[in-house]
LUMTI-484649 format. One record per residue (C-alpha): residue number from 1; x, y, z. Coordinates in Angstrom, 3 decimals. Example, Ala and Ser with C-alpha at 12.3 -4.5 7.8 and 13.67 -1.06 7.14 Angstrom:
REM residues 2
1  12.300  -4.500  7.800;
2  13.670  -1.060  7.140;
***
This chain:
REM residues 446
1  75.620  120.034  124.656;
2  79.225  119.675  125.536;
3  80.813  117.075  127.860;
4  83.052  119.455  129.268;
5  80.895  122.137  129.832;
6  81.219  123.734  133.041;
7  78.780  126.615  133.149;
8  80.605  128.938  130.613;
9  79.438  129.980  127.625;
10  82.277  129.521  124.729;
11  82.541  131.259  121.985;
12  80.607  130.046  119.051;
13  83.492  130.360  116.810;
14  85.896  128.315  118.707;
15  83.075  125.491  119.397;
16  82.957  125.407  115.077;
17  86.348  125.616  114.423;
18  87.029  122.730  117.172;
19  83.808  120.191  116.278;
20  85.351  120.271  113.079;
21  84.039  117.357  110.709;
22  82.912  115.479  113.374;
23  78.898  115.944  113.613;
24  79.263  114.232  110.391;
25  82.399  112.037  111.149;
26  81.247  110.453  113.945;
27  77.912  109.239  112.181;
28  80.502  106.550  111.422;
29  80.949  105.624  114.699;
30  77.443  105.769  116.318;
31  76.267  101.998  116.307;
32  79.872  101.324  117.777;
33  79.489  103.887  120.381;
34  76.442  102.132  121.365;
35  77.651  98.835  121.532;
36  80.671  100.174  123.785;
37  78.734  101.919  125.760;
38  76.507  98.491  126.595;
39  79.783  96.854  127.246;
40  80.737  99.238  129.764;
41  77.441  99.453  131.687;
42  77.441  95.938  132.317;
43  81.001  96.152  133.563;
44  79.654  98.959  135.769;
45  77.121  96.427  137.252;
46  79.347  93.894  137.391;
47  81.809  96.074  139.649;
48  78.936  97.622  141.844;
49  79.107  101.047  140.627;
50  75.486  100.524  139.415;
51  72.501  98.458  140.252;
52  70.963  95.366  138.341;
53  67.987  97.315  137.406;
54  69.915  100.070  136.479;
55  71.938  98.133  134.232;
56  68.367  97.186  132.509;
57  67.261  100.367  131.708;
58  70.541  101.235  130.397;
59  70.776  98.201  128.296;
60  66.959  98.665  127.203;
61  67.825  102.465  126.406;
62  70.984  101.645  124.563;
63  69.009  99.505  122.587;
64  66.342  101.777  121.468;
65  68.887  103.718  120.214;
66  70.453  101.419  118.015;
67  67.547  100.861  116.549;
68  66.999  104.487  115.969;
69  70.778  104.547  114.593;
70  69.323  101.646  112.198;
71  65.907  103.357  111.138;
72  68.229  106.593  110.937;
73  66.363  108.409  113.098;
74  69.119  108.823  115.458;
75  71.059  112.139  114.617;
76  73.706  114.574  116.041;
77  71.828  117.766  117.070;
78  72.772  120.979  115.899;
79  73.895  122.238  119.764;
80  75.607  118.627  120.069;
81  79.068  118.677  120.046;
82  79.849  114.834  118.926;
83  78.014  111.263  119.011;
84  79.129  110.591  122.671;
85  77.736  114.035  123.685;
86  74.273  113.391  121.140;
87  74.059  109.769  123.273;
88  74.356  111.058  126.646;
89  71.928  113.482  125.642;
90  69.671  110.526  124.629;
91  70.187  108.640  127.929;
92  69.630  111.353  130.430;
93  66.057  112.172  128.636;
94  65.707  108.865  128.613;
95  66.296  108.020  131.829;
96  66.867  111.150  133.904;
97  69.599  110.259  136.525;
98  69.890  107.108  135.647;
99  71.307  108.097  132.490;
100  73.713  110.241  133.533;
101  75.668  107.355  135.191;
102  76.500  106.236  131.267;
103  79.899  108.165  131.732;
104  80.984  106.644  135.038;
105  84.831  105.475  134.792;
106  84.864  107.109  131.166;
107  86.574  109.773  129.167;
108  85.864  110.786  125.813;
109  89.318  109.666  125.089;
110  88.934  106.267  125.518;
111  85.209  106.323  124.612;
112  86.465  107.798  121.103;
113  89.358  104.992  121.040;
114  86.670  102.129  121.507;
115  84.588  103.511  119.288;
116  87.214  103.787  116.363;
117  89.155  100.506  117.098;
118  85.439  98.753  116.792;
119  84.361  101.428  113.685;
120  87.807  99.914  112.098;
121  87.846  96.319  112.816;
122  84.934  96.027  110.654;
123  85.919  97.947  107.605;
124  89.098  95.695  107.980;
125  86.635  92.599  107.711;
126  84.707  94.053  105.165;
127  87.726  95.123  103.164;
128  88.963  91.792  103.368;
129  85.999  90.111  102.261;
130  86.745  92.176  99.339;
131  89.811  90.887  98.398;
132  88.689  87.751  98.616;
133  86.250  87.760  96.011;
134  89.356  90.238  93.650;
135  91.687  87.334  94.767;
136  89.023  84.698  93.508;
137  88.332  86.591  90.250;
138  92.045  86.614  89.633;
139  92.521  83.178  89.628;
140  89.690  82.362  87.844;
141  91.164  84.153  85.218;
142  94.201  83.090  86.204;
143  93.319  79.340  85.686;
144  90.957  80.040  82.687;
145  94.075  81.753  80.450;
146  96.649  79.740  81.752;
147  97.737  78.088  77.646;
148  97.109  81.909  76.683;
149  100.612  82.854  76.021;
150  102.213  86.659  76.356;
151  104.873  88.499  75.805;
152  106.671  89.092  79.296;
153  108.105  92.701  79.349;
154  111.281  93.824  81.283;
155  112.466  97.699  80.606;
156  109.169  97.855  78.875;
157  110.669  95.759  76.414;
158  109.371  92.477  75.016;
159  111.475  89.737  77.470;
160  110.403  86.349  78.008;
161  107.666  84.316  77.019;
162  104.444  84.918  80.070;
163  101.024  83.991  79.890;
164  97.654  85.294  81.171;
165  97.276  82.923  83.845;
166  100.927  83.729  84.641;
167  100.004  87.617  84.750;
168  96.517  87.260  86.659;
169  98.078  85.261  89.230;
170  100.600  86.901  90.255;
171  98.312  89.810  91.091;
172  96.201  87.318  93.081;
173  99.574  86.209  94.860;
174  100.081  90.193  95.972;
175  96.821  90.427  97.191;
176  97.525  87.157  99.218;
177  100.394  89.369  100.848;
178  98.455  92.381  101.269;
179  96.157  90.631  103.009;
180  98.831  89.000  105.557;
181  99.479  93.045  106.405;
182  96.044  93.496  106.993;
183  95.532  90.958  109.244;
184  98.632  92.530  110.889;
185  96.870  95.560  111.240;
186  93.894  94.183  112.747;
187  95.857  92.457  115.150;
188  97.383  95.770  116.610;
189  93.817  97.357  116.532;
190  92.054  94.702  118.370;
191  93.029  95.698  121.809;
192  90.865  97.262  123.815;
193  91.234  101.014  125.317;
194  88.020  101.158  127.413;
195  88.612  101.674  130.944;
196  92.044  103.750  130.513;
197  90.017  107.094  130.773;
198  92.174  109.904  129.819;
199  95.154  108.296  129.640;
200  96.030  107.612  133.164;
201  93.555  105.222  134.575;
202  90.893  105.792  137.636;
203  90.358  105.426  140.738;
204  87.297  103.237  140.322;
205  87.488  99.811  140.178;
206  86.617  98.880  136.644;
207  86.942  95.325  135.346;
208  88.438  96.059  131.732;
209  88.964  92.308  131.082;
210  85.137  92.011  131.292;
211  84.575  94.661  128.333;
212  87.524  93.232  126.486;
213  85.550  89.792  126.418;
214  82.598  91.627  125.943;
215  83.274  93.313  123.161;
216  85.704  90.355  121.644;
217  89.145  92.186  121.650;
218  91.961  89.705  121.745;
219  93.410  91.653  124.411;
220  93.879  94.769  126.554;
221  95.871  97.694  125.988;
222  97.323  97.562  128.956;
223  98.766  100.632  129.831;
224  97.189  103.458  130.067;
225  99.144  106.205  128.997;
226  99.963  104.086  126.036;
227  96.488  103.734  124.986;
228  96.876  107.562  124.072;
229  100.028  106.992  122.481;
230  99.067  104.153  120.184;
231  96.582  106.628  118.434;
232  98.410  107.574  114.806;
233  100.653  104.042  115.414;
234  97.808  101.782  114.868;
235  95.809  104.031  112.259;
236  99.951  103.896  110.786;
237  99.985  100.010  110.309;
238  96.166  100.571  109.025;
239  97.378  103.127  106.493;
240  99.980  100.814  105.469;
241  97.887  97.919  104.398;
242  95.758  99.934  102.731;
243  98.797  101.878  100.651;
244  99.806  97.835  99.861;
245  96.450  97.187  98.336;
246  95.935  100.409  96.488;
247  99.582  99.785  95.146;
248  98.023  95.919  94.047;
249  95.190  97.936  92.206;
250  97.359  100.924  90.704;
251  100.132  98.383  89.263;
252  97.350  95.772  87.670;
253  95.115  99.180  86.472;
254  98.688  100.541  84.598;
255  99.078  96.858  83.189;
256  95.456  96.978  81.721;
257  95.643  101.052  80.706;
258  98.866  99.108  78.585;
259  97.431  96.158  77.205;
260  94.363  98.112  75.898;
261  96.379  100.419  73.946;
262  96.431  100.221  69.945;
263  99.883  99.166  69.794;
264  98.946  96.581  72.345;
265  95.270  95.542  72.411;
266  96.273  92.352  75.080;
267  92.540  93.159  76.455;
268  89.215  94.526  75.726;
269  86.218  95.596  76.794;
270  82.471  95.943  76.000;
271  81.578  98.833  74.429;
272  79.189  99.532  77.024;
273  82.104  99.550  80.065;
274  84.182  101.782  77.717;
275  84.292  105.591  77.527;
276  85.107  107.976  74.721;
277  86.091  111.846  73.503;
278  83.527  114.614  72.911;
279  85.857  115.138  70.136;
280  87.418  112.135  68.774;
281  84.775  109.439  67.220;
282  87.323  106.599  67.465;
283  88.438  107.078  70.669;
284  88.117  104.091  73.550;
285  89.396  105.409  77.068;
286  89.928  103.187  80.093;
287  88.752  105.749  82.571;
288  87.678  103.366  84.910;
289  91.287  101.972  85.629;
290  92.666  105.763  85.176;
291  90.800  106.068  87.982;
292  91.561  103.152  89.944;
293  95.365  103.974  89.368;
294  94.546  107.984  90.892;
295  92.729  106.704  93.254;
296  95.159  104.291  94.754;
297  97.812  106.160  94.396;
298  96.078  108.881  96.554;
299  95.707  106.039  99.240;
300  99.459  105.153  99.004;
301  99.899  108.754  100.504;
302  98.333  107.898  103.687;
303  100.835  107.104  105.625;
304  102.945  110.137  104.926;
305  100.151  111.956  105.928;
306  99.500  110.538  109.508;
307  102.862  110.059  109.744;
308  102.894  114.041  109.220;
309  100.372  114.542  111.867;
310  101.671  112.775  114.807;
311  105.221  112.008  114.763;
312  106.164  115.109  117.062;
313  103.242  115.226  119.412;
314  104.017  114.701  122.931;
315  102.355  111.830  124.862;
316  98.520  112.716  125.866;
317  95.917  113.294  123.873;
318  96.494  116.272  121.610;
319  93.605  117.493  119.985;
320  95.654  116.861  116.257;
321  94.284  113.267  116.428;
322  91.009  114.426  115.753;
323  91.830  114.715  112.038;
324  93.106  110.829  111.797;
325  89.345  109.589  112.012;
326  87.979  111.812  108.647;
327  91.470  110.139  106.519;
328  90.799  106.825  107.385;
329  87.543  106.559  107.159;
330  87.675  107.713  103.278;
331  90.271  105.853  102.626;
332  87.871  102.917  103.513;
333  85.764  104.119  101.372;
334  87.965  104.849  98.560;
335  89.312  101.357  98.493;
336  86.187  99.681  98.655;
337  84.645  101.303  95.711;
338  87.897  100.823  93.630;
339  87.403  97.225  94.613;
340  84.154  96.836  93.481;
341  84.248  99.233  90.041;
342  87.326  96.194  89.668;
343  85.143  93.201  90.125;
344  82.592  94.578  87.858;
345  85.031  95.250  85.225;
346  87.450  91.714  85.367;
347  83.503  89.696  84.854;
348  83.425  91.279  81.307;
349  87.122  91.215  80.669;
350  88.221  90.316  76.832;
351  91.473  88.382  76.296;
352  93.111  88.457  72.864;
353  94.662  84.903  72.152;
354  97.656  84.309  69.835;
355  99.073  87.186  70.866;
356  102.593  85.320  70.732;
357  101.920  84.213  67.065;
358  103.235  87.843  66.163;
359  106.428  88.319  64.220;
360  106.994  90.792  66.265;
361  107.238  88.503  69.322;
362  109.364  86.058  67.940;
363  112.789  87.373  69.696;
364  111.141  86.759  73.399;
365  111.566  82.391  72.547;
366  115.312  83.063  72.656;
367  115.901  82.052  76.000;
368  114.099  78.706  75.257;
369  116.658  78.116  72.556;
370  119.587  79.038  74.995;
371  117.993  76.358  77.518;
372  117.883  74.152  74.444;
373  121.087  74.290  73.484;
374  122.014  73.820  77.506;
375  120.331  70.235  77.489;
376  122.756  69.459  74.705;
377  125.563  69.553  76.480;
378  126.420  73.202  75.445;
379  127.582  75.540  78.284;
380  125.342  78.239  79.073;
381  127.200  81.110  78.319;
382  128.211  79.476  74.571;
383  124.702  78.992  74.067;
384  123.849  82.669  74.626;
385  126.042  83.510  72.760;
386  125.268  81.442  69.824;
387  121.824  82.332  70.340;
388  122.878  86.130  70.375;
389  124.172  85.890  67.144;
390  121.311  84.632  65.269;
391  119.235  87.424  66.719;
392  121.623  89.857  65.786;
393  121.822  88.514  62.568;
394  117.988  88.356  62.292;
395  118.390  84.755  61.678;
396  116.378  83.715  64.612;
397  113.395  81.420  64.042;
398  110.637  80.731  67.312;
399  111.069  77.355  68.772;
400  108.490  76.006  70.880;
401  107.665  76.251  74.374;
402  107.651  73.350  76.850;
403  109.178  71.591  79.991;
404  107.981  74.965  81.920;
405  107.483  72.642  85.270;
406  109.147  73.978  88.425;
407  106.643  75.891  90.661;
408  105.577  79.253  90.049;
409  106.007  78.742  85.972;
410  103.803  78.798  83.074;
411  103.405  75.321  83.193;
412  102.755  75.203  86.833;
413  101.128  78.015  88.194;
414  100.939  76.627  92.107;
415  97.674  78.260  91.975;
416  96.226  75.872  94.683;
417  99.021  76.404  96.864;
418  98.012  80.354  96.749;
419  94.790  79.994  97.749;
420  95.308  77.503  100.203;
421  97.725  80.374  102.224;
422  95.058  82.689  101.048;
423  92.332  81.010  102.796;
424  94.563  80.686  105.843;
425  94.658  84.228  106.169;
426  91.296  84.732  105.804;
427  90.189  82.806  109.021;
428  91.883  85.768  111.225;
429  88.948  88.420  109.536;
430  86.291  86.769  111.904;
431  84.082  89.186  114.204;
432  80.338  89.763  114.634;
433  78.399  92.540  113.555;
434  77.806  95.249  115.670;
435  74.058  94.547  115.389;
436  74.794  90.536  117.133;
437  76.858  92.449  119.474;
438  73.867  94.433  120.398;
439  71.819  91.743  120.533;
440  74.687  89.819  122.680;
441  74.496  92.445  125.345;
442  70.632  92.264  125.745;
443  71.384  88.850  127.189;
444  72.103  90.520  130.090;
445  68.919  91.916  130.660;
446  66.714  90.638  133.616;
***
């Protein structure tokens, strides 16, 4: 079944090459293209282009299907074309005429934008939920290492005296960040398309505030020929929060591949979360952040590559946006699962303490003598130089660390501070399931 069909038989080949991925694709998108689809036939009711007890056994039959979706007894035939096409099918066997009004004041355009913008506002939740528990994990850590000191590297050289908590929270910070770009994201997705048909509106009088309420956009797109245009601009901003995160994740998963080398050995791990060589009996490998670090620097590619696939298209729908949906989904995915493979690794992380204790280390205290010599009286650029000197001349002895105080230090991480912005952005990541949605709509049933 095709929603376009028109009598004609098309070649098989061209149907294949066309459907693409998106029998399986569009799996994704199947309790969402329910839930629109409620939200539009009580906007058809509510504008007269259907009757009350019409509406019903729409709303019933949407129902049953979501349940089926939920059982997963609800699949894309092999003659079906896409979801929208497998759920028409559904409501006309269902219903018989009745269910052929389902597309009234539709196109697949802005069925397929609904559907997506709804798919994506939840990974974005879900995602961010994510973070949140990385972001909490950090500054556990974070606050648990905080008198653990470390060498602070600049030119991947030892530099200036760090610390764990130091180093854990400032990845929690960055996340903090990434997160304010997600929520940016969301924002631009959250608007709703329904009702724009194929890009230029209808002649029926549809009540597209209703369905943005319905289905708890912020807001419309407006116009209609930009609801066409913002596909690629909105999976853009998408792809860029993403690429921020997975940059997050690659950076911290090149500090730990670092710290657990033999020349380093910061960090640890159980033996058990460790792999090894099917040659080498002494070898400990940190695949799993190899892997994080691969896999997030795949995702930091995304936006070159929808960039690449829409920045010349003309206005309309062009069938090149089909191949945004498979990207983003698995980049979802992707980022998720590095997530989680991180969680489970930072609960059984092993810090080494007295790391600074090292000879080797002694040279990164030198800028505590320089600020020593400052509170003297000494001029700044005297004491470096004195303090040069004795470095060169290997005459320099560690002094201690203190009076670290101003925010952001060693002494004073500001760790509150960063959750309490953290938890501010976190309020924006907010909607239902599309299961209470469901269950929303049946309200309106009679």
């Amino acid at each position: 079944m095709k929603l376009w069909e028109k009598g004609i038989n098309p070649e098989p080949a061209i149907i294949e090459f066309t459907a693409g991925k998106d029998r399986k694709t569009d799996l994704h998108l199947t309790k969402w293209d329910i839930v629109g689809s409620m939200a539009h036939v009580i906007m058809l009711n509510d504008v007269g282009l259907i009757l009350e007890e019409e509406r019903n056994d729409m709303l019933k039959a949407l129902h049953s299907l979501f349940v089926w979706d939920e059982e997963g007894s609800l699949v894309i035939e092999k003659d079906v074309e896409d979801i929208h096409s497998q759920i028409e099918k559904e409501m006309a066997s269902i219903l018989g005429t009745t269910g052929k009004k389902i597309h009234t004041g539709r196109s697949r355009n802005d069925q397929v934008l609904v559907d997506i913008r709804l798919y994506t506002r939840e990974e974005i939740d879900k995602l961010a939920d994510l973070i949140n528990s990385l972001f909490t994990r950090l500054q556990s850590l974070s606050d648990q290492y905080k008198d653990v000191l470390l060498p602070g590297y600049t030119h991947m050289q030892p530099a200036m005296v760090s610390s764990f908590g130091l180093w854990f929270g400032a990845y929690a910070e960055c996340l903090s960040d990434d997160l304010l770009l997600l929520s940016t994201a969301r924002a631009l997705n959250n608007k709703n398309p329904l009702g724009t048909a194929a890009g230029f509106g209808t002649t029926l009088p549809l009540n597209r505030k209703l369905t943005s309420e319905l289905l708890e956009f912020d807001d419309l797109l407006y116009n209609s020929a930009y609801a066409s245009l913002s596909r690629g601009k909105v999976e853009m901003a998408i792809a860029s929060a993403l690429a921020s995160v997975a940059q997050t994740l690659s950076r911290f998963s090149m500090d730990i591949c670092l710290y657990m080398t033999a020349e380093f050995r910061f960090i640890d791990f159980p033996d058990e979360y460790i792999t090894g060589s099917s040659i080498m009996p002494q070898k400990r490998n940190p695949d799993v952040f190899e892997l994080i670090r691969g896999r997030s620097n795949v995702i930091q590619t995304l936006p070159n590559e929808i960039a690449m696939l829409t920045s010349n298209l003309p206005s309309g729908y062009n069938r090149d946006l089909q191949l945004l949906k498979q990207v983003v989904f698995d980049s979802f995915d992707e980022m998720k699962e590095c997530i989680e493979i991180m969680l489970l690794m930072l609960n059984n992380i092993k810090v080494k303490k007295n790391i600074a204790e090292n000879p080797l280390y002694n040279t990164i205290f030198s800028t505590e003598e320089v600020n020593r010599l400052v509170k003297q009286g000494i001029p700044f650029r005297d004491a470096y130089k004195a303090v040069s000197e004795m470095v060169k001349g290997s005459s320099f002895s560690r002094t201690s660390v203190n009076d670290y105080v101003h925010e952001g230090s060693i002494g004073n991480l500001c760790n509150e501070e960063i959750a309490a912005i953290f938890n501010e952005r976190m309020k924006f990541f907010k909607n239902k399931s599309a299961a209470e949605m469901a269950e929303k709509m049946m309200g309106y049933v009679k």
